[in-house]
Backbone as ProteinMPNN parsed JSONL, in Angstrom:
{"seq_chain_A": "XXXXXXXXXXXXXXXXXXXXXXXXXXXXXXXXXXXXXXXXXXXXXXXXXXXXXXXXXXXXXXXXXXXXXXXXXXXXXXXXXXXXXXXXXXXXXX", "coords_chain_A": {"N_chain_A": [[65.865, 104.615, 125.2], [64.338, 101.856, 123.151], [66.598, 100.552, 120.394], [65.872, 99.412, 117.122], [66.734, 96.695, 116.094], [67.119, 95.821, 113.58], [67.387, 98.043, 112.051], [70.006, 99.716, 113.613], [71.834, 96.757, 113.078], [71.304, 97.482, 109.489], [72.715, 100.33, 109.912], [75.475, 99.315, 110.432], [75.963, 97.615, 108.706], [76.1, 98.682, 105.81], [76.732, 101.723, 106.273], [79.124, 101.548, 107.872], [80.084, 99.697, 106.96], [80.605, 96.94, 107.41], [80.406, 93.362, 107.626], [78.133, 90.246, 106.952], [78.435, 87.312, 108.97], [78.247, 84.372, 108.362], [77.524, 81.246, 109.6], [77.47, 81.756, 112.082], [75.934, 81.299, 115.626], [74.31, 82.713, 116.518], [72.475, 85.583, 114.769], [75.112, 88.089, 113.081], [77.614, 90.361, 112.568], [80.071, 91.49, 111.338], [83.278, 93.778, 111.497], [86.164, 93.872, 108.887], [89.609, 94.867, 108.819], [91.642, 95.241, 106.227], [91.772, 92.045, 106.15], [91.482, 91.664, 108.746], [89.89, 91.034, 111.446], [87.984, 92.742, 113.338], [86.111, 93.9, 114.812], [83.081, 92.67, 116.463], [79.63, 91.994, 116.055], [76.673, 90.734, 117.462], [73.658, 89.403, 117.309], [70.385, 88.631, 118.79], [68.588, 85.919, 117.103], [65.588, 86.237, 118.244], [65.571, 88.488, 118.947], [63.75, 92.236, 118.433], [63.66, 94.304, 119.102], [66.602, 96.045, 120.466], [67.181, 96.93, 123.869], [68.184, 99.211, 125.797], [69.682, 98.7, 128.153], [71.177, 96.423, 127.059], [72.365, 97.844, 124.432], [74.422, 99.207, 125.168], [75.897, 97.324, 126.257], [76.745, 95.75, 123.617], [77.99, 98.176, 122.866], [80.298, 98.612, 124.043], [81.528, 96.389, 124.813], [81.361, 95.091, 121.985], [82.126, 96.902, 120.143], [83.536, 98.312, 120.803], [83.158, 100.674, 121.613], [81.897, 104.009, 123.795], [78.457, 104.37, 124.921], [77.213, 106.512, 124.585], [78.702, 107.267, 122.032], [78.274, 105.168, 120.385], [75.347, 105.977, 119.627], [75.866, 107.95, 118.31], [76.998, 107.459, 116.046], [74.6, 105.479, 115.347], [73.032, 107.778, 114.473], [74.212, 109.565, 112.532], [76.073, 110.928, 113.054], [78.566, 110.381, 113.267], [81.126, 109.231, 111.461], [82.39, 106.381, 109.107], [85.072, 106.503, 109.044], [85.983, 107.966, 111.134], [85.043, 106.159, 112.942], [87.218, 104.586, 112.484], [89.273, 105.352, 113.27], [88.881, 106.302, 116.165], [88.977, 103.546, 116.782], [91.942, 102.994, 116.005], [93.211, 104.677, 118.514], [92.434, 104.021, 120.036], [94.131, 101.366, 120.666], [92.56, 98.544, 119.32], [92.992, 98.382, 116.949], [95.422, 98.434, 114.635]], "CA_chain_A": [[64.832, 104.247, 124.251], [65.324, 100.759, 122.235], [66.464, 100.948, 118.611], [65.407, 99.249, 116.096], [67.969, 95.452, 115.2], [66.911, 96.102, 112.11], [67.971, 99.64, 111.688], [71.324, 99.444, 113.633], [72.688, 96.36, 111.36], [71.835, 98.366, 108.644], [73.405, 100.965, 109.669], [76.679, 98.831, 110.504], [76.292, 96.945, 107.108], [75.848, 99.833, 104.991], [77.405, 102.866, 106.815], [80.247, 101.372, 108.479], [80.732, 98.557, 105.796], [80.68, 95.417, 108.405], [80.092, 92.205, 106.747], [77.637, 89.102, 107.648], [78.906, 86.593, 109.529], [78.068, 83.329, 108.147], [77.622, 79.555, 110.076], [77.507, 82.088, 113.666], [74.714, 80.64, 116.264], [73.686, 83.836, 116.468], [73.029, 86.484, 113.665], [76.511, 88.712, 113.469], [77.956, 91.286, 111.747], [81.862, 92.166, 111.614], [84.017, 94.95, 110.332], [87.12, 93.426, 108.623], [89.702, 95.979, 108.275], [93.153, 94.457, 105.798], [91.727, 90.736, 106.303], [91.591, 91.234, 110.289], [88.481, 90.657, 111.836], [88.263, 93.937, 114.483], [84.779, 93.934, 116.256], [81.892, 92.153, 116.268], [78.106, 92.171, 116.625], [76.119, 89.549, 117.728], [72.004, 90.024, 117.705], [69.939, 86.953, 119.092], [67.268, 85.957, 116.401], [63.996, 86.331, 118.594], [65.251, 90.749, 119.144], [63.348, 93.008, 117.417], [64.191, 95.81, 119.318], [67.568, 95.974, 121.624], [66.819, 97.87, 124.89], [69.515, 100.557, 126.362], [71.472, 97.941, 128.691], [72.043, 95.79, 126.166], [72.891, 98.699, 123.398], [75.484, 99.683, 126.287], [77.072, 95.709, 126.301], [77.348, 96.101, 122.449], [79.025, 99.7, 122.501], [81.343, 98.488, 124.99], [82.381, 94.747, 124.474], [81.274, 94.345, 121.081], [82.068, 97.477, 119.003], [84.794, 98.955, 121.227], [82.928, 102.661, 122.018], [80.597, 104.023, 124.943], [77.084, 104.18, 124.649], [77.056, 107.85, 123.54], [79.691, 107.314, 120.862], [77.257, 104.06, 119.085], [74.508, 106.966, 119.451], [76.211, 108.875, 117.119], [77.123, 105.784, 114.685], [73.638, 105.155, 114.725], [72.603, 109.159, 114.498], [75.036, 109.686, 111.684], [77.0, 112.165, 113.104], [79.733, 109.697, 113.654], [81.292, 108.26, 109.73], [83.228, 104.905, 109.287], [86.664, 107.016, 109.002], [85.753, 108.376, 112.566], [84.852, 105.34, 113.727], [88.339, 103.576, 112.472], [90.459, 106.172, 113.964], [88.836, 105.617, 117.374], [89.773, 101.854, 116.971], [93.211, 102.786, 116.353], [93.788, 105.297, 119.277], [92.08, 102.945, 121.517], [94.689, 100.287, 120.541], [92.166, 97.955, 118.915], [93.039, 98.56, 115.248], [97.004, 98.927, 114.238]], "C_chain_A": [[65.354, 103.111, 123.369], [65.068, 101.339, 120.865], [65.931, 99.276, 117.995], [66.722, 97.895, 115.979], [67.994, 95.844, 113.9], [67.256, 97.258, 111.323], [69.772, 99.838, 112.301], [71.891, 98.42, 112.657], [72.656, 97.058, 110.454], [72.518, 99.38, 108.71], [74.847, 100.664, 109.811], [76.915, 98.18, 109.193], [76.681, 98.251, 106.263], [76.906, 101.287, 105.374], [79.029, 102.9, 107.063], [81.021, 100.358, 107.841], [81.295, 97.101, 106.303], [80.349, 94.636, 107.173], [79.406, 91.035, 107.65], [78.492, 88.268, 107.75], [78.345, 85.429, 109.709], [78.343, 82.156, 108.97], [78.038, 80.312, 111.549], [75.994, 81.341, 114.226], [74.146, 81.626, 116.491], [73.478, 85.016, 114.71], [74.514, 87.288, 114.107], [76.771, 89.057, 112.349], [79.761, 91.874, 111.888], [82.551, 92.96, 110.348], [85.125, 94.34, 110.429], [87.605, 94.883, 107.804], [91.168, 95.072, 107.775], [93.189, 93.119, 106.224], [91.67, 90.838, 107.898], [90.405, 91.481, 110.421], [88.367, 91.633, 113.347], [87.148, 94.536, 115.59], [83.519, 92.893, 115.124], [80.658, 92.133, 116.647], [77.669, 91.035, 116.745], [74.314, 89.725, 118.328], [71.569, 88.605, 118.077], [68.506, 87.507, 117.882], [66.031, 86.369, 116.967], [64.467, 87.868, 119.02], [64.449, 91.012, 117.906], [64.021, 94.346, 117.547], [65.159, 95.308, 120.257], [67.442, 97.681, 122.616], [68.239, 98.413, 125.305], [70.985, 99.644, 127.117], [72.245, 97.435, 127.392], [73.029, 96.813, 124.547], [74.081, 98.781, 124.337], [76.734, 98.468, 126.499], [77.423, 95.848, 125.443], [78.543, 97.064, 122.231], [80.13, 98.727, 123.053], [82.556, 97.212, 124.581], [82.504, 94.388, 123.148], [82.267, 95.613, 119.911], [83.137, 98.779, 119.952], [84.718, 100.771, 121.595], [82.196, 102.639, 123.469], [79.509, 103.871, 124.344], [77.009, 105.408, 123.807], [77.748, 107.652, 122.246], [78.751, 105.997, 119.858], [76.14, 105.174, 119.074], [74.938, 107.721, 118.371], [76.553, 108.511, 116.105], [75.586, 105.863, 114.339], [72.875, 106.612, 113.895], [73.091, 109.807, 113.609], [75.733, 110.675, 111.967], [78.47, 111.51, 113.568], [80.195, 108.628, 112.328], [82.393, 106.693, 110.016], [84.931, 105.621, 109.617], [86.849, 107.616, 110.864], [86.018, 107.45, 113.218], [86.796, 104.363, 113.479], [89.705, 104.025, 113.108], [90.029, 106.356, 115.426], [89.697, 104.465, 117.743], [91.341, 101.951, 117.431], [93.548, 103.438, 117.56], [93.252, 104.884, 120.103], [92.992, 101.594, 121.63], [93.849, 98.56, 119.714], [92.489, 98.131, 117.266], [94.882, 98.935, 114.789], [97.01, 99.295, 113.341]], "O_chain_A": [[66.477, 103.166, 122.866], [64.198, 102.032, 120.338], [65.72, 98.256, 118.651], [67.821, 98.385, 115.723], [69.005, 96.168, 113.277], [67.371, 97.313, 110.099], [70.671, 100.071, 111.492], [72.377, 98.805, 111.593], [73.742, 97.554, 110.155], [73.115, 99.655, 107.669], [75.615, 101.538, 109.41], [78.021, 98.227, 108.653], [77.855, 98.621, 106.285], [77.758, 101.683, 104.579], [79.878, 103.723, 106.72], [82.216, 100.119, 108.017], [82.135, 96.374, 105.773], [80.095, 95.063, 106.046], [79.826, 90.776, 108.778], [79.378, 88.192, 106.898], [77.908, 85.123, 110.818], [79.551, 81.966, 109.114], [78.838, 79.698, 112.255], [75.125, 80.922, 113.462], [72.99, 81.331, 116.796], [74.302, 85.069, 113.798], [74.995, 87.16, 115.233], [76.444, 88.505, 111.299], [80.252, 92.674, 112.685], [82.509, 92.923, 109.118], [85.523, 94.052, 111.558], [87.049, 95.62, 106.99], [91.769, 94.364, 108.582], [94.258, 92.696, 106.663], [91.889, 89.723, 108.369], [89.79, 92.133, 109.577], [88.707, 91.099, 114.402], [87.21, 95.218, 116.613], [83.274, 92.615, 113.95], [80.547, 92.292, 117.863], [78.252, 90.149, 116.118], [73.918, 90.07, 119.441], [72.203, 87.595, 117.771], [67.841, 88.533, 117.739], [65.275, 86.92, 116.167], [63.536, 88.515, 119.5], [64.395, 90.414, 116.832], [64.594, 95.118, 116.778], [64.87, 94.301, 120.904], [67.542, 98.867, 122.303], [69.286, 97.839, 125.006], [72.209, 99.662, 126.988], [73.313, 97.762, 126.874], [74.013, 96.44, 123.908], [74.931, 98.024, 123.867], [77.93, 98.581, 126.767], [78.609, 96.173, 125.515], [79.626, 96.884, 121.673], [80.797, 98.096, 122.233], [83.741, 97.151, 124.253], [83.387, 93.602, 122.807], [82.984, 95.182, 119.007], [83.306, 99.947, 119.6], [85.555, 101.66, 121.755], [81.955, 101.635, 124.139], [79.464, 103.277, 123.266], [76.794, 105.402, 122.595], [77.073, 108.005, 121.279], [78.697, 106.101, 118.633], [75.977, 105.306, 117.861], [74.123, 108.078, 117.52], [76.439, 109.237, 115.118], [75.246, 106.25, 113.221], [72.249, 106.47, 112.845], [72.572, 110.922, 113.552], [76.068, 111.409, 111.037], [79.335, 112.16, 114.156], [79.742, 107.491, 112.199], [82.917, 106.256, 111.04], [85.749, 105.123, 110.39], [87.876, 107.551, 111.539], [86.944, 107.461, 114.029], [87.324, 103.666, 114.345], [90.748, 103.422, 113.36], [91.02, 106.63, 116.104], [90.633, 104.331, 118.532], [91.919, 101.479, 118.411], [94.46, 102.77, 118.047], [93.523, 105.355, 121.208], [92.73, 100.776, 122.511], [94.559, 97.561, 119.597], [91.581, 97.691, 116.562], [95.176, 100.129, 114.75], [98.059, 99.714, 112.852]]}, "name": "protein", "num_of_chains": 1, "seq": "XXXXXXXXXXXXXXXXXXXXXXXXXXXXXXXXXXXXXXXXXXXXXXXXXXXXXXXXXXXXXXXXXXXXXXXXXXXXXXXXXXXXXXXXXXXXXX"}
Protein backbone atom coordinates (compact mmCIF):
# COMPACT_ATOMS: atom_id res chain seq x y z
CA UNK A 1 0.00 0.00 0.00
CA UNK A 2 1.78 3.55 -0.85
CA UNK A 3 2.48 5.92 2.04
CA UNK A 4 2.07 9.10 2.16
CA UNK A 5 5.93 11.52 1.12
CA UNK A 6 4.49 13.70 3.18
CA UNK A 7 3.93 11.62 6.21
CA UNK A 8 7.18 9.50 6.02
CA UNK A 9 9.56 12.80 5.92
CA UNK A 10 7.76 13.82 8.72
CA UNK A 11 8.16 11.09 10.36
CA UNK A 12 12.07 11.02 9.56
CA UNK A 13 12.29 14.83 10.37
CA UNK A 14 10.53 14.77 13.52
CA UNK A 15 10.79 11.18 14.92
CA UNK A 16 14.10 10.18 13.86
CA UNK A 17 15.54 13.83 13.89
CA UNK A 18 16.99 13.79 10.08
CA UNK A 19 17.69 17.14 8.79
CA UNK A 20 16.84 18.92 5.25
CA UNK A 21 19.16 18.74 2.80
CA UNK A 22 19.69 21.98 1.21
CA UNK A 23 21.00 22.93 -2.73
CA UNK A 24 20.07 18.69 -3.41
CA UNK A 25 18.32 18.25 -7.07
CA UNK A 26 16.07 16.37 -5.43
CA UNK A 27 14.17 17.02 -2.07
CA UNK A 28 16.37 15.01 0.80
CA UNK A 29 16.48 14.41 4.16
CA UNK A 30 19.64 13.08 6.24
CA UNK A 31 20.33 11.85 9.71
CA UNK A 32 23.67 13.37 10.92
CA UNK A 33 24.91 11.48 13.78
CA UNK A 34 28.50 13.50 15.61
CA UNK A 35 28.81 15.73 12.28
CA UNK A 36 28.75 12.43 9.97
CA UNK A 37 26.28 12.33 7.46
CA UNK A 38 24.88 8.36 7.86
CA UNK A 39 21.85 7.82 5.45
CA UNK A 40 19.98 9.56 3.22
CA UNK A 41 16.57 10.14 1.64
CA UNK A 42 15.95 11.36 -1.55
CA UNK A 43 12.03 12.03 -2.70
CA UNK A 44 11.54 13.33 -6.40
CA UNK A 45 9.36 16.59 -6.27
CA UNK A 46 6.39 15.44 -8.62
CA UNK A 47 5.71 12.03 -5.57
CA UNK A 48 2.92 12.39 -3.62
CA UNK A 49 2.63 9.05 -2.67
CA UNK A 50 5.78 6.43 -2.85
CA UNK A 51 4.52 2.97 -3.97
CA UNK A 52 5.93 -0.41 -2.16
CA UNK A 53 8.96 -1.01 -4.72
CA UNK A 54 10.21 2.08 -4.32
CA UNK A 55 9.57 2.20 -0.27
CA UNK A 56 11.69 -1.18 -0.55
CA UNK A 57 14.80 0.88 -2.65
CA UNK A 58 14.63 3.50 0.21
CA UNK A 59 14.64 0.87 3.19
CA UNK A 60 17.41 -0.80 1.59
CA UNK A 61 19.89 1.64 -0.20
CA UNK A 62 18.83 4.71 1.33
CA UNK A 63 18.09 4.19 5.07
CA UNK A 64 20.09 0.98 5.59
CA UNK A 65 16.89 -1.47 6.89
CA UNK A 66 14.41 -3.98 5.06
CA UNK A 67 11.14 -3.06 4.10
CA UNK A 68 9.50 -4.46 7.27
CA UNK A 69 11.93 -2.70 9.59
CA UNK A 70 10.98 1.19 7.70
CA UNK A 71 7.29 -0.24 8.42
CA UNK A 72 7.87 -0.03 11.82
CA UNK A 73 9.83 3.50 11.66
CA UNK A 74 6.95 4.65 9.96
CA UNK A 75 4.31 2.60 12.42
CA UNK A 76 6.11 3.86 15.48
CA UNK A 77 6.94 0.82 16.92
CA UNK A 78 10.48 1.29 15.89
CA UNK A 79 12.23 4.78 18.04
CA UNK A 80 15.37 6.73 16.77
CA UNK A 81 17.57 4.87 19.61
CA UNK A 82 16.41 1.55 17.87
CA UNK A 83 16.95 2.73 14.76
CA UNK A 84 20.76 3.97 15.65
CA UNK A 85 21.69 0.76 17.18
CA UNK A 86 20.69 -1.11 14.01
CA UNK A 87 23.09 1.29 12.09
CA UNK A 88 25.77 0.40 14.35
CA UNK A 89 25.43 -3.48 14.34
CA UNK A 90 25.02 -3.35 10.69
CA UNK A 91 28.43 -1.58 10.48
CA UNK A 92 27.02 1.66 9.07
CA UNK A 93 27.31 3.86 12.17
CA UNK A 94 30.68 3.50 14.50
Amino acid sequence: MPKSKRELRKCLLDKFQFSEVKKAPHEAVALFVHGKQVATVYFSRSWDDIDDEMLGYIARKQLWVTSKYLKGMYDCTINRDDYLQHLRDSGHLA
